[in-house]
Every structure is written in C-alpha cells, then in structure tokens.
N, C-alpha and C positions, 0 to 999 in steps of 0.2 A: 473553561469551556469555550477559550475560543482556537479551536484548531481547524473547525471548517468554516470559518471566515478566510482563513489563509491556506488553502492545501498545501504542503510546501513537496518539492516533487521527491524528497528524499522519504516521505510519507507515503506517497502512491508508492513508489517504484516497491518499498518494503513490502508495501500491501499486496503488491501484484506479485513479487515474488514468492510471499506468502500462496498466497492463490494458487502459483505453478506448482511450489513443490509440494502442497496435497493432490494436484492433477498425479497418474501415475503416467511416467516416463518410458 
C-alpha cells in the first residue's frame, strides 16, 4: 500500500486514459 506515497506519472496518465476512454468520443 504504498503507491500514493509515490504517484508515478505512468499511474496518472493510465488512469486518465482510463477516464477518456469511458468519456464517449
């Protein structure tokens, strides 16, 4: 359990991609 001690940007960017591609395009 330590991943958000460290965000690592390869972490967000998944996450944010995640994010867009349930947004509809």
């Amino acid at each position: 359990a330590e991943g958000a001690s460290r965000t690592t940007p390869i972490k967000l960017i998944k996450s944010i991609a995640q994010s867009v591609d349930r947004l509809p395009q």
